[in-house]
C-alpha positions as CSV (number, residue, x, y, z in Angstrom):
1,X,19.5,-59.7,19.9
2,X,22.4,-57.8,18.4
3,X,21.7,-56.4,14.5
4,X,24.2,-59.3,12.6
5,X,21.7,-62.0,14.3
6,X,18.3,-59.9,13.9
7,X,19.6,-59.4,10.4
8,X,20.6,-63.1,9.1
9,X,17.9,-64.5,10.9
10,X,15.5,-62.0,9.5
11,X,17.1,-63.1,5.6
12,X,16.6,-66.8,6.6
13,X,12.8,-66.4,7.4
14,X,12.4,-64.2,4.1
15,X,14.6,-66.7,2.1
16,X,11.0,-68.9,2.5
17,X,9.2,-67.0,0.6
18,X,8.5,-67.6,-3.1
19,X,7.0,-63.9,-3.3
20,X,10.1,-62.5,-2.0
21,X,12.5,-64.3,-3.8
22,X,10.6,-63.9,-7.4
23,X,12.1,-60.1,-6.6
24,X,15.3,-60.8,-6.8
25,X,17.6,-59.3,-9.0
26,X,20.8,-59.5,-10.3
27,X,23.0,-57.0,-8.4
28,X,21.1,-58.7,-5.1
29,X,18.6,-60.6,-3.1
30,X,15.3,-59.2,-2.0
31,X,15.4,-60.8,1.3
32,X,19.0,-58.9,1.7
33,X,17.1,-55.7,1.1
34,X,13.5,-56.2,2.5
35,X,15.4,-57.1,6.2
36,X,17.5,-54.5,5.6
37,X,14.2,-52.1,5.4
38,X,12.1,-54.1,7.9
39,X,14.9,-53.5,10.6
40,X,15.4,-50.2,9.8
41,X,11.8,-49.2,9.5
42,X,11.3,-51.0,13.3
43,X,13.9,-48.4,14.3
44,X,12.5,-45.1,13.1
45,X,9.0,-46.4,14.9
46,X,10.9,-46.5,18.0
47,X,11.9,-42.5,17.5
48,X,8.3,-41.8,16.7
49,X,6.9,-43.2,19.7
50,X,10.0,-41.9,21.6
51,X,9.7,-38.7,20.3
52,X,5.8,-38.6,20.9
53,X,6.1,-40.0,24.8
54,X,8.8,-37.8,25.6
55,X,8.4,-34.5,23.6
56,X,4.9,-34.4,22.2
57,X,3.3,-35.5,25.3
58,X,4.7,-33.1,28.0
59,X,2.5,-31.1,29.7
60,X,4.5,-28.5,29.3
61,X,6.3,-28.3,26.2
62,X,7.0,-25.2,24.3
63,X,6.1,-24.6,20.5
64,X,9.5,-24.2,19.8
65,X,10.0,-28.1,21.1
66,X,6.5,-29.0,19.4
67,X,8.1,-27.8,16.4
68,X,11.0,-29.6,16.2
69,X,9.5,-32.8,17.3
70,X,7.2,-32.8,14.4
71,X,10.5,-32.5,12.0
72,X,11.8,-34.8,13.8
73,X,9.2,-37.3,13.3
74,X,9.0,-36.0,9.6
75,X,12.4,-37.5,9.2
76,X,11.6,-40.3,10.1
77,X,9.0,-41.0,8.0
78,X,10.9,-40.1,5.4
79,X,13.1,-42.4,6.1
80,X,10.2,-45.2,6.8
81,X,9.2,-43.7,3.1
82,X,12.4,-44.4,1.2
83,X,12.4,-47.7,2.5
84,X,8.7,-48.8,1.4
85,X,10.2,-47.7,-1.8
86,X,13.3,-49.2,-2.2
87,X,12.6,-53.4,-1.8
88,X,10.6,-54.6,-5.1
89,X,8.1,-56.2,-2.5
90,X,6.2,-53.6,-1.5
91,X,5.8,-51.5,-4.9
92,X,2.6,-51.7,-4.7
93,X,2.4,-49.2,-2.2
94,X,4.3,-46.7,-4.1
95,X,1.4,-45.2,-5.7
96,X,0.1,-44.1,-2.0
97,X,3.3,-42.4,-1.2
């Protein structure tokens, strides 16, 4: 499924909710921005378990590689970070974070 159709579906499914949409606010929609998050999150998991199978789990990987597959993985949650944090939905989890 190409992003446009993950996307609108995704914001069709959300539109259902009454918890979602009592975060709306005026500059924009919280479905908009909650898919938005949700697809992007599912995307930096992907790198993480990519970046595990193919870096982190090779018997003979050097410390150099170990290294940069840990930042590179810390980027990612940071990313995965920024967006538990930016939809209203999920604000309570900011004080874990």
């Amino acid at each position: 499924m190409n992003y446009i159709v993950k996307l609108e579906t995704l914001i069709k499914n959300l539109e259902k909710s009454q918890r979602v949409n009592s975060c709306d606010s005026n500059d924009e929609k919280e479905s908009v921005r909650l898919a938005h998050a949700i697809i992007d999150m599912s995307e930096s998991f992907k790198v993480i378990l990519e970046t595990l199978e193919r870096k982190l789990s090779s018997s003979n990987v050097t410390e150099e590689e170990v290294e940069d597959a840990l930042f590179d993985i810390g980027e990612e949650l940071r990313h995965i970070i920024y967006h538990i944090k930016d939809p209203k939905f999920y604000e309570y989890l900011t004080p874990l974070i």
